[in-house]
N, C-alpha and C positions, 0 to 999 in steps of 0.2 A: 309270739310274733303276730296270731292270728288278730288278738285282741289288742295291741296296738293299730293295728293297719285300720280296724273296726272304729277305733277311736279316733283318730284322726279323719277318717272320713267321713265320721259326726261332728267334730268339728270345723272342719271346710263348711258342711252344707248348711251348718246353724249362723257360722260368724263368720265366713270369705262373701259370701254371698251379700250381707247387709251391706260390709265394708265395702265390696267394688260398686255395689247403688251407690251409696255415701258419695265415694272417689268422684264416678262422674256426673255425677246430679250437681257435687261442690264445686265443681269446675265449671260445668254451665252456668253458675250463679251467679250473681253479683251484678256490678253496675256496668254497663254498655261506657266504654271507654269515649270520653271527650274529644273533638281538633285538639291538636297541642298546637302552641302558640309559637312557629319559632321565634328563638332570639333576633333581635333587629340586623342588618346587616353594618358590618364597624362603617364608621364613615372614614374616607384614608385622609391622613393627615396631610396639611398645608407643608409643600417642599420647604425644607430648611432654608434660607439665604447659602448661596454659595461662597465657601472660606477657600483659602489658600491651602494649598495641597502641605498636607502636613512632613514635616522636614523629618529627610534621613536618621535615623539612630545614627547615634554614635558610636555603633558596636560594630563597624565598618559593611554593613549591606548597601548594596545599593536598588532603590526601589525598579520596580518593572516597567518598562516604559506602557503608555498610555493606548490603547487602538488607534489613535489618530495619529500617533508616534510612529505606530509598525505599517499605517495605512499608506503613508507618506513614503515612508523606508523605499517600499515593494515597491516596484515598476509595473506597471497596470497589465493585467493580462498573461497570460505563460505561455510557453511554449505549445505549441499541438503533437503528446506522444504517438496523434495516430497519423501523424502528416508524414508525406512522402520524405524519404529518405534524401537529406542534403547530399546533393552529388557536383562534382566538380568533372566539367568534361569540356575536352576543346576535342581541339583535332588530335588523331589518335599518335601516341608517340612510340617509335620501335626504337629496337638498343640490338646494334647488327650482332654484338657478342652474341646473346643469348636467343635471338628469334624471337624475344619475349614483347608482345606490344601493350603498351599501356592503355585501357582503357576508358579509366577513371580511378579516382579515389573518395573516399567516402569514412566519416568516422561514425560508427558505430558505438555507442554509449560510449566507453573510456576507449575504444579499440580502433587502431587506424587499419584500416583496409585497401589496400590496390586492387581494381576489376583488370586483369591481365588477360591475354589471348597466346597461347603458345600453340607451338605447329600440332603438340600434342591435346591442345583442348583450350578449352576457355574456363574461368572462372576466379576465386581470388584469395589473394596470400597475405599475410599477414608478416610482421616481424616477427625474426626467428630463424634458426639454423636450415630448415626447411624450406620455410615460407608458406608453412600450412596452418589452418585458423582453427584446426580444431584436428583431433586423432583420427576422425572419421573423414575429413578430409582428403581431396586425392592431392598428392604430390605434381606440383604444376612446374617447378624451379627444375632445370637440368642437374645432376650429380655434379655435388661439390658447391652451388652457388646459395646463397643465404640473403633473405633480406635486413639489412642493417636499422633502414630508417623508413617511413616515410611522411611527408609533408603534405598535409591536407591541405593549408592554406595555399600555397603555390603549385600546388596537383605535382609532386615529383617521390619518384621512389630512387631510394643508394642500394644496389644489391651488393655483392662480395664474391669473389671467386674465392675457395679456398682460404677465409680468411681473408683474402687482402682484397680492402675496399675498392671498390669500382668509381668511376665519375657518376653523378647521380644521372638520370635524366629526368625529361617531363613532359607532361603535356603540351602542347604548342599553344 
C-alpha cells in the first residue's frame, strides 16, 4: 500500500504539474477574437394585393366572423358593475293586511328584491315561502304570508296568505 501511494505521488509531481501549465497557458493562447459581422436585417416584403375572402369548405363549417363583424354586433360601451344600484322608488306604498310598506324594489343580478318596512323592522325579502333572501336573513313577512311575485318594472310586490294569493300592490 505504502509503495503505491509513493508512486502515485511521483507521478502527480512529475506529469499533473506540466499538464495543468499546458491546460492554462493552451487556453490563454491563440488569436484575440474579431467583431462579428451580424447578418443584415430581412427587408419585409411588399403587402400582397388584397383577394377575396376565400370561400366556406364544403365540409359544412362556417368561417368566424371578422372584428369589424363583432365590432359592429356589440353596442358601444357596458354597463358600470360598480354603479349604483337601479332602484325604483315613488311614494311609499302600504298593504293594511299586513302592515307591510313598500319601499322599493330593485333587481339584484338574476334576483328580484322588495326594500319593505314592517312594524317589526325594515329591510328586504325576496320570493319564497318566507320572504327571506338568504338563511341568515331575519324573517320580515308575518306567519303564514309568502311572497309570490315581484315586478321590478312596475315597482309592485303579490304576497300570499297561506297559499292563497293576495291583490298585488305597488308603489304609487
Amino acid at each position: 500500500m505504502t509503495v503505491s501511494v509513493t508512486w502515485w505521488k511521483q507521478a502527480a509531481e512529475r506529469w499533473l504539474a506540466p499538464v495543468a501549465v499546458l491546460v492554462v497557458v493552451g487556453g490563454c493562447g491563440g488569436e484575440t477574437p474579431t467583431a462579428t459581422v451580424l447578418p443584415p436585417v430581412p427587408v419585409k416584403p411588399a403587402p400582397l394585393p388584397e383577394t377575396s375572402a376565400p370561400a366556406a369548405p364544403p365540409i359544412g363549417l362556417t368561417p368566424l366572423p371578422s372584428a369589424e363583424d363583432v365590432q359592429q354586433a356589440a353596442p358601444g360601451g357596458r354597463a358600470d358593475p360598480f354603479g349604483p344600484l337601479v332602484v325604483v322608488e315613488a311614494a311609499d306604498a302600504q298593504d293594511p293586511t299586513t302592515g307591510l310598506t313598500l319601499t322599493g324594489v330593485l333587481l339584484v343580478g338574476d334576483q328580484k328584491r322588495a326594500m319593505v318596512t314592517t312594524p317589526t323592522g325594515s329591510g328586504v325579502i325576496c320570493m319564497g315561502s318566507d320572504g327571506r333572501c338568504g338563511e341568515d336573513a331575519p324573517v320580515l313577512l308575518p306567519t303564514g304570508w309568502s311572497v309570490l311575485s315581484i315586478d321590478v318594472a312596475r315597482g309592485c310586490i303579490r304576497l300570499a296568505l297561506n297559499d292563497e294569493p293576495q291583490d298585488p300592490f305597488c308603489i304609487a
